[in-house]
LONUSE-810479 format. One line per field, with one value per residue: x, y, z of N, C-alpha, C in turn. Coordinates in pm, 1 decimal, padded with zeros to 6 digits. Each point is the difference from the previous one (the first is absolute). Layout:
N
n_px <- (X ...);
n_py <- (Y ...);
n_pz <- (Z ...);
ca_px <- (X ...);
ca_py <- (Y ...);
ca_pz <- (Z ...);
c_px <- (X ...);
c_py <- (Y ...);
c_pz <- (Z ...);
This chain:
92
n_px <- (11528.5 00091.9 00137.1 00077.1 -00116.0 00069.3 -00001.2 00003.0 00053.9 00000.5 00009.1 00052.9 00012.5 -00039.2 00047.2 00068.5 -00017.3 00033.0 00087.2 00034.0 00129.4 00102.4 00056.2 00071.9 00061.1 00086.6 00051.7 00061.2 00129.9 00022.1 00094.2 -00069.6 -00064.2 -00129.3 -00000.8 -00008.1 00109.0 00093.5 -00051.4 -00002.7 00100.8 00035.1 -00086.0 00035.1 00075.9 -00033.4 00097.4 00171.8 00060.6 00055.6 -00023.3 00071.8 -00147.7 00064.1 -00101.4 00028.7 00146.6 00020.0 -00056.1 00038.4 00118.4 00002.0 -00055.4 00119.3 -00105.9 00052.6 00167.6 -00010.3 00115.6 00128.8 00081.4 -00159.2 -00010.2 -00110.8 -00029.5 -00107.4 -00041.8 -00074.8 -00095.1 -00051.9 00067.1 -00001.3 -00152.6 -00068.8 00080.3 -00072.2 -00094.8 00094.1 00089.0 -00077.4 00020.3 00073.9);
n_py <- (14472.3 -00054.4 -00049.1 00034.1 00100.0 -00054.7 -00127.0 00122.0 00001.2 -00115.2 -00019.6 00135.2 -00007.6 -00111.3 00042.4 00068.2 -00110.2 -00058.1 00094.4 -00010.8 -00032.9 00081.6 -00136.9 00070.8 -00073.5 00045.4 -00016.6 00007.3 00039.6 00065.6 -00000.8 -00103.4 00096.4 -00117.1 -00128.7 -00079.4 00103.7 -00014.2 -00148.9 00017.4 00049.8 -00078.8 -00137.4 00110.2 00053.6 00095.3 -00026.9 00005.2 -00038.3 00020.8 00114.1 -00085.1 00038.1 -00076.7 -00084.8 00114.7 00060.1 -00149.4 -00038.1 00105.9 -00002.3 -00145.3 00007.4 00086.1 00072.1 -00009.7 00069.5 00049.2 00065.1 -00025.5 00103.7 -00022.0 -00050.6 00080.7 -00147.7 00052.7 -00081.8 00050.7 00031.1 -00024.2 -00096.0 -00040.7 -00002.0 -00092.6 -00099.9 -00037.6 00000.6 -00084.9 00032.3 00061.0 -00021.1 -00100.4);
n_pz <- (19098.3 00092.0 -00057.8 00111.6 00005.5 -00105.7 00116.2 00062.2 -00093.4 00013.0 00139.6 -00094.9 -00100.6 00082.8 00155.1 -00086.0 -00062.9 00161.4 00011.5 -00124.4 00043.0 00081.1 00026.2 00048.7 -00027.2 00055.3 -00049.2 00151.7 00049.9 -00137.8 00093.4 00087.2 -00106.0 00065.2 -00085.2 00106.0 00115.6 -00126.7 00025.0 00116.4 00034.6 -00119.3 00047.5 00129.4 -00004.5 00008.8 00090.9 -00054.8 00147.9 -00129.3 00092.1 00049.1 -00035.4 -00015.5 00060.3 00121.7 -00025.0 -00013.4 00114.0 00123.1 00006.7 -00020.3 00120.5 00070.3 00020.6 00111.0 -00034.2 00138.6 -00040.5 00030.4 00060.9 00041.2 -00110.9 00034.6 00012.0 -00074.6 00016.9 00056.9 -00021.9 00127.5 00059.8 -00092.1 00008.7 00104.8 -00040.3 -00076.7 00093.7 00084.7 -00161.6 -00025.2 00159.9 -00034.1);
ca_px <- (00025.4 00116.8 00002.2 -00028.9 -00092.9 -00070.2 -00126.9 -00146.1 -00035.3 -00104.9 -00113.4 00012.6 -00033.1 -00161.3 -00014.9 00015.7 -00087.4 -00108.0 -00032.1 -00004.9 00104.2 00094.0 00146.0 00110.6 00165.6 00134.1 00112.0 00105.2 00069.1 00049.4 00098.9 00012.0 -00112.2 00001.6 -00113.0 -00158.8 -00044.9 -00022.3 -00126.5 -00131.7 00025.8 -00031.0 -00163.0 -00072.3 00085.9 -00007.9 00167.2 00162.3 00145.2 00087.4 00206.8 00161.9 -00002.8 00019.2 -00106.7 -00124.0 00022.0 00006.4 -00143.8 -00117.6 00032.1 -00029.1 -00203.2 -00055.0 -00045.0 00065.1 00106.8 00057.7 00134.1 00086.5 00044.8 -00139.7 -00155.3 -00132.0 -00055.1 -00101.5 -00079.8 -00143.5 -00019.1 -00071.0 00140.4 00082.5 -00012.8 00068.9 00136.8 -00022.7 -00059.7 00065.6 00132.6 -00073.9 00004.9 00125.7);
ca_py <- (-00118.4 -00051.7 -00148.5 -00137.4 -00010.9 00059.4 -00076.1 00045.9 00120.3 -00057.2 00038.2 00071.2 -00056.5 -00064.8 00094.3 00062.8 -00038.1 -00008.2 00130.6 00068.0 00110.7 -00008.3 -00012.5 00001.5 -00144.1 00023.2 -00107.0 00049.7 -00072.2 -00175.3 -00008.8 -00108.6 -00061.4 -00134.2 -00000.1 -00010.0 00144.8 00119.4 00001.6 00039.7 00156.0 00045.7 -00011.6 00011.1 00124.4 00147.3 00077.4 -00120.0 00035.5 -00079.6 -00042.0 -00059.0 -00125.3 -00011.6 -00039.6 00071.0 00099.2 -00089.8 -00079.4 00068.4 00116.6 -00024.1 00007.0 00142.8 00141.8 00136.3 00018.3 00092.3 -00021.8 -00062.8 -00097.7 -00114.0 00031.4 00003.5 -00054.6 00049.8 -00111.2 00017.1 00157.2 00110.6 00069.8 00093.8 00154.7 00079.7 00029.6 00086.6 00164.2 00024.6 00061.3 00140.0 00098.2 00006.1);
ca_pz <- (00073.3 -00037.7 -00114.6 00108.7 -00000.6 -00093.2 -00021.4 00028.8 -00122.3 -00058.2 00103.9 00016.1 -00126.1 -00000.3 00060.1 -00124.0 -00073.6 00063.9 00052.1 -00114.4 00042.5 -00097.2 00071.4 -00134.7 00014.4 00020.4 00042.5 00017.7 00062.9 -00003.8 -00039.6 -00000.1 00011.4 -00103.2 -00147.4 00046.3 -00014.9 -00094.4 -00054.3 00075.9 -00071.5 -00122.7 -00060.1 00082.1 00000.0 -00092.1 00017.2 00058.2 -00043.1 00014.6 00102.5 -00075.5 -00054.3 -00147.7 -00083.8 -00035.1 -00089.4 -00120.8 -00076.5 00035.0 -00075.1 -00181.3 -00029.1 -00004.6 -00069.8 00009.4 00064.2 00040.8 00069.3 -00025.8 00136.5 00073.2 -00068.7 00016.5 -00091.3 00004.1 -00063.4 -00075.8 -00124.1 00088.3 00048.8 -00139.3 -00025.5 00114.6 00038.1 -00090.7 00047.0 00114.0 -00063.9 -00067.1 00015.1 00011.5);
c_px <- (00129.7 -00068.6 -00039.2 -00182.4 -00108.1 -00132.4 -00092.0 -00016.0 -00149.9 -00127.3 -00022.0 -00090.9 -00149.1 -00051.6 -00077.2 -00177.9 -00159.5 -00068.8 -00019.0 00059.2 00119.0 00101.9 00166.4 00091.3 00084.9 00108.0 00120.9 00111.0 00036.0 00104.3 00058.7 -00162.5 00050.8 -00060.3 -00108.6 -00067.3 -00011.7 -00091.2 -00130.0 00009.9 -00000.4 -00173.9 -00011.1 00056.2 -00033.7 00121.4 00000.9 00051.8 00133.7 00120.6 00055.2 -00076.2 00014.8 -00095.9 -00140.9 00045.6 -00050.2 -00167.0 -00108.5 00022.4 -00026.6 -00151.2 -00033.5 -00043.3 00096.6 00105.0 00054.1 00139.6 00043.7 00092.5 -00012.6 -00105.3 -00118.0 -00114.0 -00186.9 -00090.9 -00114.6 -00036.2 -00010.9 00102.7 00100.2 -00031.1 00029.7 00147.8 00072.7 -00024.2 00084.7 00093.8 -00083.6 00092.7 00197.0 00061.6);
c_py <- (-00060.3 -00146.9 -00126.2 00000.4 00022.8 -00089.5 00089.2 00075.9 -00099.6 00033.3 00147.2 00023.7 -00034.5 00114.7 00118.8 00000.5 -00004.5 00111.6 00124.8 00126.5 00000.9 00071.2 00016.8 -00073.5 00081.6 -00129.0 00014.1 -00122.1 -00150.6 -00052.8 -00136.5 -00114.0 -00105.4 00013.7 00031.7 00083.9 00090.4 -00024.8 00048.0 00153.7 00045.5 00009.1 00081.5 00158.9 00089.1 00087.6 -00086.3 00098.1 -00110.3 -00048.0 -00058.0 -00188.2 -00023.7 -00077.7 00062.7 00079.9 -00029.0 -00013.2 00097.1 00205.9 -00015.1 00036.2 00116.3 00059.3 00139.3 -00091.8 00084.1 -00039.6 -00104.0 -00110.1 -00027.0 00061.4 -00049.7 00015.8 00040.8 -00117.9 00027.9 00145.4 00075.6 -00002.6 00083.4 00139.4 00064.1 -00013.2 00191.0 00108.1 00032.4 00064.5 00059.1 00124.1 00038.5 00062.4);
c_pz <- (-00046.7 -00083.4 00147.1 -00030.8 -00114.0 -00067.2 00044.4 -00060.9 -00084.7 00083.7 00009.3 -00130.5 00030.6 00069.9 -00080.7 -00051.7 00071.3 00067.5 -00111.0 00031.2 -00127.9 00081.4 -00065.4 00065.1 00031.2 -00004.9 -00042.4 00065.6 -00087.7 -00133.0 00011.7 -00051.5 -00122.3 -00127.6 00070.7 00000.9 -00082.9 -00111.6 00068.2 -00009.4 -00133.1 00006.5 00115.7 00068.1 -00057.3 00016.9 00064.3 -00020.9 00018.5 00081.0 -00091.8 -00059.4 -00155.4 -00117.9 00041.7 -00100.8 -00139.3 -00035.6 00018.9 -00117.3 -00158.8 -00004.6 00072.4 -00092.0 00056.0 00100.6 00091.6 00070.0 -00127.4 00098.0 00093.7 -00082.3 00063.5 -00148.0 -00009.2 -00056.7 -00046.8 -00055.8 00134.9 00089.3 -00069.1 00061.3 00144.8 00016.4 -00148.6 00056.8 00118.1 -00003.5 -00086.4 00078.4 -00022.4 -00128.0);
């Protein structure tokens, strides 16, 4: 989900909980995202990617568990995206 929408990462989240599923975050597109937003993506994201933002690079890359790239890093937030973004370049 891009940063414009990243309040529904919380309804995504309860969603989550009430159905005893397990939904994975993408969030993408944001290169103009706010505090607001890169706080709802740090507590709520399992992958960012960063585009050309500079305090997701800053606040959300200091609390990765895994780095992929350099110049637009894709950020791995939790242990079980790790492993699937982990298992997607097994084969490379």
């Amino acid at each position: 989900m891009a940063h414009f929408n990243s309040k529904s990462i919380v309804r995504i989240r309860r969603f989550e909980k009430e159905r005893n599923v397990q939904v994975a975050v993408f969030s993408v597109c944001n290169t103009c995202a706010a505090e607001e937003d890169v706080e709802r993506i740090l507590t709520g994201a399992d992958v960012v990617c960063a585009s050309a933002s500079r305090i997701i690079r800053e606040k959300v890359g200091s609390k990765a568990l895994m780095q992929l790239g350099v110049a637009i890093p894709v950020f791995a937030l939790t242990k079980l995206r790790k492993e699937a973004v982990t298992h997607v370049f097994d084969g490379f």
